[in-house]
N, C-alpha and C positions, 0 to 999 in steps of 0.2 A: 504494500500500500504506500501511497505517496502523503503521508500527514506532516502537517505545519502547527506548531504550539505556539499559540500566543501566549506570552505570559507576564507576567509585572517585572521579574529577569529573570536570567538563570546564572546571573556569575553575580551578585551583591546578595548575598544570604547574610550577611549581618543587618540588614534592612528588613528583608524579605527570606524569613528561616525556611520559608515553605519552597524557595527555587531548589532547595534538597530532591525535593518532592518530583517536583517538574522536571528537572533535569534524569532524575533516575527512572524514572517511565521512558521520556525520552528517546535516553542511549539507550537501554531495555529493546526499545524498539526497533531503534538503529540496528544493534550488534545481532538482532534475529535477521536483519535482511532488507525491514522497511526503509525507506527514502524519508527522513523524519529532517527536517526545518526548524529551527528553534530561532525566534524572531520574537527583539525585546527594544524599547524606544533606546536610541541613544542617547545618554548622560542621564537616564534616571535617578530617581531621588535616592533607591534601592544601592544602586551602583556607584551614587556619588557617596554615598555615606559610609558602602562598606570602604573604598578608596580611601576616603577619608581616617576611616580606622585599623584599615589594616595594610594600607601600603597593594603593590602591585601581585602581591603575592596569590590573590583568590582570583584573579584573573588568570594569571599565571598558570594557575594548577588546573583552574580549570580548562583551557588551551592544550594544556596538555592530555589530561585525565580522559575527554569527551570528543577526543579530533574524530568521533565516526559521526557527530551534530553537524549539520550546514548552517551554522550559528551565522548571525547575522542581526545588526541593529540597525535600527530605521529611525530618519529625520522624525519629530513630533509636525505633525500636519492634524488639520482641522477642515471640513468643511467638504466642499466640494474634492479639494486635494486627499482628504481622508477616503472618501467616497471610492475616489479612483486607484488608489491606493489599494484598497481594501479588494478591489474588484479581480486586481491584477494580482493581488497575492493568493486569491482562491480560485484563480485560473485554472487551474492544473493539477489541483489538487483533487483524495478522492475523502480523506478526514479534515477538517480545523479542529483541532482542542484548544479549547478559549478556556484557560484555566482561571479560579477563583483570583479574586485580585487585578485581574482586567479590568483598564479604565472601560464602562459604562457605555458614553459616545462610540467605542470602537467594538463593544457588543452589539450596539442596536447596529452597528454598520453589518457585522457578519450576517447577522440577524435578518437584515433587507436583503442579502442577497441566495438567489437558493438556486440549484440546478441540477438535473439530473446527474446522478451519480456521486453527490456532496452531500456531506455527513456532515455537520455542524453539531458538535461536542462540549456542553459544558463540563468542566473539570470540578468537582471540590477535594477538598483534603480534609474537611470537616466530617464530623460524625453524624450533625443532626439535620433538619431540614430545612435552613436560614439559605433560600436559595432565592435570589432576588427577579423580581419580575422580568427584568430583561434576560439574564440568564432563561427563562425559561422559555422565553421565545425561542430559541436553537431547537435543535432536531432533537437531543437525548442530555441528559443528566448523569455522569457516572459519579458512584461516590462509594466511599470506602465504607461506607455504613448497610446496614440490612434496613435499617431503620428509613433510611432515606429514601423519596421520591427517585428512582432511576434504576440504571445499571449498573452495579457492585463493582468495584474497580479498587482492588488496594493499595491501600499507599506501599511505596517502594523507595529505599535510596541506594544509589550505586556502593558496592560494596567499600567502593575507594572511599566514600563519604561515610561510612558508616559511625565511625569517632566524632567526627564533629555532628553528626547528629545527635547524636548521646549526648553533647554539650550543650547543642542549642535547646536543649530537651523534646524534640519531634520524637513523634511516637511511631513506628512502623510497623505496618500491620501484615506484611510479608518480605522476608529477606531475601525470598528468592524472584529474581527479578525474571526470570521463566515462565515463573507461574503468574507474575502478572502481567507480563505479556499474553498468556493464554485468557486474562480476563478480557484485557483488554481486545482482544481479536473479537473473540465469544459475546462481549456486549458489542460490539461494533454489527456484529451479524446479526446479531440482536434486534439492534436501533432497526439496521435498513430492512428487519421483515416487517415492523410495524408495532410489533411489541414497546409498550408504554412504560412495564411497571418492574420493582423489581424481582431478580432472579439470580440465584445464586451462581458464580460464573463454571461453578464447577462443571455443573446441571448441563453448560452447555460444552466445555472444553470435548467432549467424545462425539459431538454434535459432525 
């Protein structure tokens, strides 16, 4: 599959603890095969602050750790330029994961546009059902919870990150980033038969 993650980042986790999260789906993704995109605004507030606190170093490792991402960061645009923007980066694609923490504006953009053969994905890493309206305009819902409105999708971080999650206290609900890969496919199949609600991804991995 060809999917693109929009996220708040995935290299300032001192701002934003949860690009653990995102990044380790992700590569997950990547290192099975898929063509995965990871696209975050350039000079975020996330990214100016971990800079600011921790030097070039989280950058750094991350460059190194995650070179199978097609990481890439984008001018902040508004308006018509967002519009076009948005249009051109779901071109080509066959998933968007618009993870939690996504400015708003650029939900209802993904949101406005739909086309055969596009999944539109919102992301949480949360447990409970705080899923907000525009989020739910998108096509499907994954979420690490049973509890949750959607498709079951556990949080994951790459093994290299595993310590510093520990530290930032993220909680991981599977270590092997295999088996959430296998949710993730399995709710993705999910979404496009028309299925709404949730389902446990096991139920569908032999599917």
């Amino acid at each position: 599959m060809r999917i693109t993650f929009f996220a708040p980042t995935f290299v300032g986790y001192l701002g934003w603890p949860e690009a653990l999260y995102a990044r380790g789906l992700a590569h997950a993704l990547a290192h099975a095969g898929h063509t995965v995109r990871a696209l975050e605004e350039r000079r975020n507030r996330h990214m100016t602050q971990t800079l600011e606190r921790a030097g070039a170093t989280p950058a750094r490792e991350f460059f190194t750790a995650f070179q199978a991402l097609q990481y890439t960061t984008y001018e902040p645009v508004r308006g018509a330029r967002l519009t076009e923007w948005t249009a051109r980066e779901l071109a080509l694609v066959d998933v968007a994961v618009v993870t939690q923490g996504t400015a708003p504006d650029l939900i209802d953009q993904i949101a406005a546009i739909s086309r055969e053969g596009l999944l539109r994905v919102y992301l949480t890493f949360e447990q409970g059902n705080c899923i907000s309206e525009a989020a739910r305009a998108l096509d499907a819902i994954f979420a690490p919870s049973s509890n949750a409105a959607g498709f079951h999708v556990p949080t994951t971080v790459d093994p290299r990150d595993a310590a510093l999650a520990a530290s930032l206290g993220l909680q991981v609900v599977s270590d092997d980033p295999e088996h959430v890969v296998g949710a993730f496919v399995a709710a993705v199949g999910s979404a496009r038969s028309g299925k709404t609600h949730y389902t446990p991804w096991a139920n569908h991995a032999s599917n």
